[in-house]
C-alpha positions in Angstrom: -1.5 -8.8 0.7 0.9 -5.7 0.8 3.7 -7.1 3.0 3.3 -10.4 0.4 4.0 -8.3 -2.5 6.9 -6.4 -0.6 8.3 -9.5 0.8 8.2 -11.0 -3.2 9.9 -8.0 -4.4 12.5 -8.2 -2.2 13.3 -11.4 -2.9 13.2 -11.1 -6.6 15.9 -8.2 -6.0 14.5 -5.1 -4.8 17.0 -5.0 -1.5 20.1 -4.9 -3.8 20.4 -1.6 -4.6 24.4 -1.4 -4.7 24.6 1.5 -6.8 25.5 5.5 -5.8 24.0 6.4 -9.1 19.7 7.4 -8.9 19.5 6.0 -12.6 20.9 2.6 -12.2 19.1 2.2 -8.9 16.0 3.1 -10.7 16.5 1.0 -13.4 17.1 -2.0 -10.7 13.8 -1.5 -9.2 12.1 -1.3 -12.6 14.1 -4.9 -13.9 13.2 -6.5 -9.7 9.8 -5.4 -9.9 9.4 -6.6 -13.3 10.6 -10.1 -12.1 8.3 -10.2 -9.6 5.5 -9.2 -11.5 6.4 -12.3 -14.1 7.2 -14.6 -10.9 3.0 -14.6 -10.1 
């Protein structure tokens, strides 16, 4: 169930953090896990 949930958010973005900047990274991982959440 755990690696599911990891391998969803990945794919909905979560391995694209291209950014130097904590704040842009953080709001990444806030729109990928959104996504995710929406996707099931």
């Amino acid at each position: 169930m755990a690696r599911d949930l990891v391998r969803q958010a990945k794919a909905c973005g979560l391995r694209l953090l291209h950014s130097q900047s904590w704040a842009v990274n953080k709001d990444w991982m806030l729109a990928a896990n959104l996504a995710a959440d929406l996707d099931t």
